[in-house]
C-alpha positions in Angstrom: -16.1 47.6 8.8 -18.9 49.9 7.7 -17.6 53.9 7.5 -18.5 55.7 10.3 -21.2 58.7 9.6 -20.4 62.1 11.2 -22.9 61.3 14.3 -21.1 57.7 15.2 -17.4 59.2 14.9 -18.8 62.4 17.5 -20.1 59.6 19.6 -17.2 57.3 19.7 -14.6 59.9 19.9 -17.0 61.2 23.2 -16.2 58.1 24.6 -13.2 57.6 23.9 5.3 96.1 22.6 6.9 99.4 20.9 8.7 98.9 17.8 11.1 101.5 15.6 9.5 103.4 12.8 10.4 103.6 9.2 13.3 106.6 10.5 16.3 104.3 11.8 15.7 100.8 10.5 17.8 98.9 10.9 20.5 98.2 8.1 19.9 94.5 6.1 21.8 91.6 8.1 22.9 88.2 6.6 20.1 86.3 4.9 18.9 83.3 6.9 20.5 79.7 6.0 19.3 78.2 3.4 15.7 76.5 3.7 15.0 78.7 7.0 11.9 80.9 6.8 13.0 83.7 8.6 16.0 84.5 10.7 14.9 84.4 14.4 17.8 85.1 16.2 17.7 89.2 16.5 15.1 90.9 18.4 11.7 90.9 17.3 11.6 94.8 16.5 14.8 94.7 15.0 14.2 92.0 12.1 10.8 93.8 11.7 12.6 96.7 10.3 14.9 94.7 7.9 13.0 94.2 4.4 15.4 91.5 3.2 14.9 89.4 6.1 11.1 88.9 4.6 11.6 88.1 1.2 11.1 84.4 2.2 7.9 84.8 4.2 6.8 87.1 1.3 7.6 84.8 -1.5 5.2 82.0 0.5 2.1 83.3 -1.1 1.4 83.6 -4.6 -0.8 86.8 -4.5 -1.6 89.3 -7.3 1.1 92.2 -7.0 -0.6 94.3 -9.9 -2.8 94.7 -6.7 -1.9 96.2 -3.7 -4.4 94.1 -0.9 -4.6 96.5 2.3 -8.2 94.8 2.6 -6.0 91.7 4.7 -8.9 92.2 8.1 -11.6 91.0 5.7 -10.1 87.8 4.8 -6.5 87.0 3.9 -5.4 84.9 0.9 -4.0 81.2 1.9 -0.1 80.6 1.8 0.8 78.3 -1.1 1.6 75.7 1.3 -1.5 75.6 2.8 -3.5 76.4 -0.5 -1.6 73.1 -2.0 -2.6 70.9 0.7 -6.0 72.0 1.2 -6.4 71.3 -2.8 -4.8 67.9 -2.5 -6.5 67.2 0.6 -10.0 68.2 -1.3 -9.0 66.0 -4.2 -8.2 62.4 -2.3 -11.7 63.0 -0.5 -13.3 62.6 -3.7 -11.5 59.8 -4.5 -14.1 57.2 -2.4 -15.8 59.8 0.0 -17.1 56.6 2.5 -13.3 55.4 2.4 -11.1 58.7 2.1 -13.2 61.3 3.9 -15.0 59.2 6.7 -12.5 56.7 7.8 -9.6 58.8 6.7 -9.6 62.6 6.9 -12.7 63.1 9.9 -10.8 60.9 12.6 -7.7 63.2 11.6 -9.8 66.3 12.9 -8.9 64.8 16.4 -4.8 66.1 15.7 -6.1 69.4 14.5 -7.9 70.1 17.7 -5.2 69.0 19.9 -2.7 71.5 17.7 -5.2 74.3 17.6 -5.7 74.2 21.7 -2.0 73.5 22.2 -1.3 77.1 20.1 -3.9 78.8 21.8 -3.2 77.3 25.4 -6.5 75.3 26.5 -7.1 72.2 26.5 -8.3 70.3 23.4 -11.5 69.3 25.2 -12.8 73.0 25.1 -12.3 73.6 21.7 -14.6 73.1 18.9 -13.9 73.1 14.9 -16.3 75.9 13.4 -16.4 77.7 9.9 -15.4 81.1 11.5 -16.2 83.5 14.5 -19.8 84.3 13.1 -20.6 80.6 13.6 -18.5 80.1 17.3 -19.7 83.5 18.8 -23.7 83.0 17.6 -23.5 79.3 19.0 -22.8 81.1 22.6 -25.4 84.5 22.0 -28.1 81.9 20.9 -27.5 79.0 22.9 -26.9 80.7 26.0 -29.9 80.2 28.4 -31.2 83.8 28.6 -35.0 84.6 29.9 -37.0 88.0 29.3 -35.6 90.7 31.2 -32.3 89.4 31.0 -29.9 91.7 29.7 -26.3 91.4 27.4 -23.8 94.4 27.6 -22.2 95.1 24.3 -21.0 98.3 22.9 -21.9 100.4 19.7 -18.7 99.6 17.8 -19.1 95.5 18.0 -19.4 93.7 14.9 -23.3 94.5 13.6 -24.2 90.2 13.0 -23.8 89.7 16.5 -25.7 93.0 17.2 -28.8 91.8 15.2 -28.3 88.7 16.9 -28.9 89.9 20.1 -31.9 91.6 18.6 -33.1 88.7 17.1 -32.7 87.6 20.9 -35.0 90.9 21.8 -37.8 90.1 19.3 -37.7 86.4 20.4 -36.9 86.0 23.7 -37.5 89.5 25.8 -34.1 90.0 26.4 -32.7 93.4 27.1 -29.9 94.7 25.2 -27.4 97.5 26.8 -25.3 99.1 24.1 -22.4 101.4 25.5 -20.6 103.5 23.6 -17.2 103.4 24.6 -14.4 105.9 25.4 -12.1 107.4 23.3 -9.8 105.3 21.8 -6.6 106.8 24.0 -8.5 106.5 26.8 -6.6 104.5 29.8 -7.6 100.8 30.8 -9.0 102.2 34.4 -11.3 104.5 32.4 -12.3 101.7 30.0 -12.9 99.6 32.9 -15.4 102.0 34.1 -17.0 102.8 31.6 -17.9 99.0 31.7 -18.5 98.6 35.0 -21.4 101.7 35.3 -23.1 99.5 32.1 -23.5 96.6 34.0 -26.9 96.0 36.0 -28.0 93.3 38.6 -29.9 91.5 35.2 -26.8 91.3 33.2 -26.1 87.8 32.2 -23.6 88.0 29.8 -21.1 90.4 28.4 -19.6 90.8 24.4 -16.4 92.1 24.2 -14.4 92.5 20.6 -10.4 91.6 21.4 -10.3 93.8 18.5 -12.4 96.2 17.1 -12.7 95.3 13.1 -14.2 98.7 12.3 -10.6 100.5 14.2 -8.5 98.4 15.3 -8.1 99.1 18.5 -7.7 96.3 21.2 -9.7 96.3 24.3 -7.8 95.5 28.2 -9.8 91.8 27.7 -8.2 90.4 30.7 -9.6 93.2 33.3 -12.7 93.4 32.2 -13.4 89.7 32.4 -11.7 90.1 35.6 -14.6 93.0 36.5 -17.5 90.4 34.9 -16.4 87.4 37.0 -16.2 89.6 40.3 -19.8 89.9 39.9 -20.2 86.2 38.0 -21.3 87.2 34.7 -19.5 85.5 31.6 -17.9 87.2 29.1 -17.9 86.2 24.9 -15.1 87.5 23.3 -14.9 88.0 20.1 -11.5 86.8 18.8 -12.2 87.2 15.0 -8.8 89.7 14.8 -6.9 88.3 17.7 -5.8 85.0 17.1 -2.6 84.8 15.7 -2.3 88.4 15.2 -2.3 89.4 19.1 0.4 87.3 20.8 -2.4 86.7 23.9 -3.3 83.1 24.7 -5.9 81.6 26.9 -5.0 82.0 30.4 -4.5 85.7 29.2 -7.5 86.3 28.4 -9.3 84.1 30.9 -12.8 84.7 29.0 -15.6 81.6 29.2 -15.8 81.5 25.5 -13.7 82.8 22.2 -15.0 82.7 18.8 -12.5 83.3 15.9 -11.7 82.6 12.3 -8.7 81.0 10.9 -8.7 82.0 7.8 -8.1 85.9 8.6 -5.0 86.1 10.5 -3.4 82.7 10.8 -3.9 82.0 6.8 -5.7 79.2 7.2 -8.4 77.9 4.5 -11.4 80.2 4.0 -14.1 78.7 6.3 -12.0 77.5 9.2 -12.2 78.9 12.9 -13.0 78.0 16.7 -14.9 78.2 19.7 -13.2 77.7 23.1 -15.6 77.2 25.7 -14.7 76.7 29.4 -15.2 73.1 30.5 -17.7 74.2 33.2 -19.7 75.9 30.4 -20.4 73.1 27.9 -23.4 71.0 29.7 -25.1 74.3 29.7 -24.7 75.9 26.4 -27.4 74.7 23.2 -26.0 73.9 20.0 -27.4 74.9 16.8 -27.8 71.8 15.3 -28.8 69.2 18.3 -26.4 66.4 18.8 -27.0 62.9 21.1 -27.4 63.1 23.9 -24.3 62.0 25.3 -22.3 64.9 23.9 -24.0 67.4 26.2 -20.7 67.8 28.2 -18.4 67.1 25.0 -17.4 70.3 23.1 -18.1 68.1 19.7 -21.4 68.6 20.5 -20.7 72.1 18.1 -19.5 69.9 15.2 -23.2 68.2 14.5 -23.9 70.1 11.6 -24.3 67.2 9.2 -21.6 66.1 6.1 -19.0 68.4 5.6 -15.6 68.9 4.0 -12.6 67.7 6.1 -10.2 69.1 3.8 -10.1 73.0 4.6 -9.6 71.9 8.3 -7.0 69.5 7.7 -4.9 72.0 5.9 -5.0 74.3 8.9 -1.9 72.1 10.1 0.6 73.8 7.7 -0.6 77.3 8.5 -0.3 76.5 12.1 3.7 75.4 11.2 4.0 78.3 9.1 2.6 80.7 12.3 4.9 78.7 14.5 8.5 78.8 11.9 7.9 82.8 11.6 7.0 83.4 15.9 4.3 84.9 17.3 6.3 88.3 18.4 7.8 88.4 15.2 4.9 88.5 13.2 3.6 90.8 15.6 6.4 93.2 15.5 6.5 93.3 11.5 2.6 93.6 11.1 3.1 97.0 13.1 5.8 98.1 11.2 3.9 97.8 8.3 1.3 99.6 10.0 3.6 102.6 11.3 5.6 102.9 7.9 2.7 104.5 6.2 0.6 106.0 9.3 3.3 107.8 11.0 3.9 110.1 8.5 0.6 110.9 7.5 -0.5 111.1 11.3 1.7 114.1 11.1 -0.4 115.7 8.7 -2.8 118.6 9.5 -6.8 117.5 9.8 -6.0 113.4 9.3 -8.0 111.7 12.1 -6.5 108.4 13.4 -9.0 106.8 15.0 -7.1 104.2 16.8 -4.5 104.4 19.9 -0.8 103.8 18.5 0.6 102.2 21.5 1.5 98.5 21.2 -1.0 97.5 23.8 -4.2 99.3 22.1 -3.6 98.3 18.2 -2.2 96.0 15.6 -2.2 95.8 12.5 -5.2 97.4 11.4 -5.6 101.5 11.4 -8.5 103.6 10.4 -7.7 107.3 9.3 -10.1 110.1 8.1 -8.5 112.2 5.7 -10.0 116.2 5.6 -12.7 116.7 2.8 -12.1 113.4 1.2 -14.9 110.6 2.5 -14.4 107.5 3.0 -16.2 105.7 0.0 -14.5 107.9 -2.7 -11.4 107.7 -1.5 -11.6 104.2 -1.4 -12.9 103.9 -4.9 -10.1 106.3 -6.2 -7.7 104.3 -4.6 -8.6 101.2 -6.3 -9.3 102.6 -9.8 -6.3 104.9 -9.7 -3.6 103.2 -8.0 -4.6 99.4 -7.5 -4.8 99.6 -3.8 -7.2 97.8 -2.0 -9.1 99.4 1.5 -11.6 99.2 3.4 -14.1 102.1 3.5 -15.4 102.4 7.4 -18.5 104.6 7.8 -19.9 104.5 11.5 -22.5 106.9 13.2 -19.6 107.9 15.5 -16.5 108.3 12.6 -15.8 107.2 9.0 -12.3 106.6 7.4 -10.6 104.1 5.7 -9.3 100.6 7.3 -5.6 99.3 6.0 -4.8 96.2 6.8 -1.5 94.5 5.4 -0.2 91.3 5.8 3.1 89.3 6.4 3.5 89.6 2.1 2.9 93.0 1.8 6.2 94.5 1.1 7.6 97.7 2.5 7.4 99.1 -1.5 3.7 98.0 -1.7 3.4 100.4 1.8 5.0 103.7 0.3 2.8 103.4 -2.9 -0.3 103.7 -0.4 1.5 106.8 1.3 2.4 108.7 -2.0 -1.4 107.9 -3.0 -2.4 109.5 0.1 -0.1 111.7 0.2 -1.4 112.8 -3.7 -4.5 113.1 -2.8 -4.3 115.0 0.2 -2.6 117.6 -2.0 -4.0 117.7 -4.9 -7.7 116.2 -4.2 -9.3 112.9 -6.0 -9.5 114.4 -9.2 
């Protein structure tokens, strides 16, 4: 039998919560039994405040501790067990490509899709393989059948590709593009949910809404405002890029037409691994980038038809998937924002910072951005690194600047309070 190419394998599989600060952690427990990554059986927001419960999940990435990565939004390193399989993976592909990568690894893509849509609660027949949210959300904001004068609601803090997208959309197609800037970030859901609703016009035809905003972190009340959209049937694109296995919120949560994320950010997956979830009803209508047959205009593989490609980095999202699954989804949650409260709490106490995100367990995660007084972003940053080894992310906006941490299930608790006595140095004593 003759190896399948990528076009007759898409054809024949067609037809066929509030959590304690650093004050009153709780004091070390027993270490889980042998072999077990972490010990499940206390409360989320209790084992989040126990350091020794972590030093297995820690010591499941190999990472570089003469630095100190708070740069984890960007893109997060691999665990080793997912690093090792993607490498071996990559390796037997090579071995006889038309064997080993066509009639072997591609027909195994089939598992990964059923495994992705099972963790993020559709069905595996709206959800296509992509190389990250860039790829899954532009599929939807340039296949989406829009006409001149049609118009796409997004807001001044979504992430800037997408917004030259939609201008590329402008120059190309006359669309309209309304751009709202939205309120502040403690602002309540009804007010959010206004502020939405007075944006949108009898021409709107679709709406993009971040789950999370990269630039802040704060997370946006998805659920209503879809709910708002589909009152007066317009779609909504959500940009899941820091949501996936960072936010414990699932499909039928959500209830969006279409989610674009990347794998490789929180779930740990390779780099170059995501997905788009479109709602069944929406395939037929939706353009791909590259044009498939024919017969995949209802199939959601109809995304996939972008010529040979490496099976191996999708493959290996299995173990990262187990790995999410062994550590919990409120687990992970709870320890990402203690992390994120044992270095922001104190220095939100400090005269002058500016934390530009809402601390409450429904409006932020993991990620904070903070303005310190008279030290700007981009040179503190830069002192940070050169001085202490610490990694950040310098955020500067036309409506706020600061700097974006962002740690990760390895960052220790030690690696946290060497960020806050660097802050805390230079907020004395000044960059010099």
């Amino acid at each position: 039998m003759p190896p399948l190419g990528r076009r007759e394998f898409l054809s024949r599989a067609a037809l066929a919560g509030s959590l304690p600060l650093l004050a009153g952690a709780a004091a070390p427990a027993a270490r889980p039994a042998a072999g077990a990554l972490l010990d499940r059986s206390r409360p989320p927001g209790v084992v989040a405040a126990d350091e020794s419960a972590w030093q297995n999940v820690q010591a499941a990435w190999s990472v570089d501790r003469s630095i100190i990565n708070l740069e984890n939004g960007g893109v997060q390193p691999s665990p080793d067990r997912v690093h090792a399989a993607f490498a071996e993976l990559a390796r037997h592909a090579h071995r006889a490509p038309p064997i080993t990568l066509n009639r072997e690894q591609l027909p195994q893509l089939e598992d990964v899709r059923q495994r992705l849509a099972a963790a993020f609660g559709c069905d595996a027949e709206e959800l296509a393989l992509t190389r990250n949210t860039t790829e899954g959300a532009e599929t939807v904001l340039l296949g989406c059948e829009l006409r001149p004068g049609d118009r796409v609601l997004t807001t001044t803090q979504d992430y800037w590709r997408f917004l030259n997208t939609l201008k590329q959309r402008v120059a190309r197609d006359g669309i309209e593009i309304d751009t709202l800037k939205l309120p502040a970030p403690d602002a309540s859901v009804a007010t959010v949910v206004d502020t939405f609703a007075a944006a949108l016009t009898s021409r709107t035809r679709l709406v993009l809404l971040s789950q999370l905003i990269n630039l802040t972190g704060r997370i946006l009340p998805v659920s209503p405002l879809v709910e708002l959209c589909h009152r007066r049937n317009i779609p909504v694109l959500v940009d899941g890029a820091h949501g996936f296995a960072h936010i414990p919120a699932r499909r039928d949560a959500l209830a969006c037409d279409y989610y674009a994320t990347s794998l490789h950010k929180w779930l740990g997956a390779p780099h170059g691994t995501g997905f788009l979830y479109v709602r069944r009803d929406r395939i037929g209508s939706l353009w791909p980038h590259f044009p498939a047959p024919a017969e995949l205009r209802e199939n959601i593989r109809k995304f996939e038809s972008i010529g040979t490609f490496s099976a191996a980095p999708f493959l290996a999202i299995r173990p990262a998937l187990d790995l999410y699954r062994e550590i919990g989804a409120d687990h992970k949650w709870a320890r990402l924002r203690w992390l994120r409260e044992r270095w922001l709490e104190p220095l939100a106490q400090h005269p002058g910072v500016t934390v530009h995100v809402d601390r409450r367990e429904s409006s932020s995660g993991a990620l904070a951005t903070v303005m310190l007084p008279g030290l700007p972003a981009q040179p503190l940053a830069k002192w940070l690194w050169e001085r202490h080894r610490i990694v950040v992310r310098p955020v500067d906006h036309p409506e706020f600047s600061g700097i974006r941490v962002t740690p990760n299930l390895y960052t220790t608790a030690t690696e946290i309070d060497a960020l806050s006595t660097a802050l805390r140095t230079a907020l004395t004593h000044g960059l010099s």
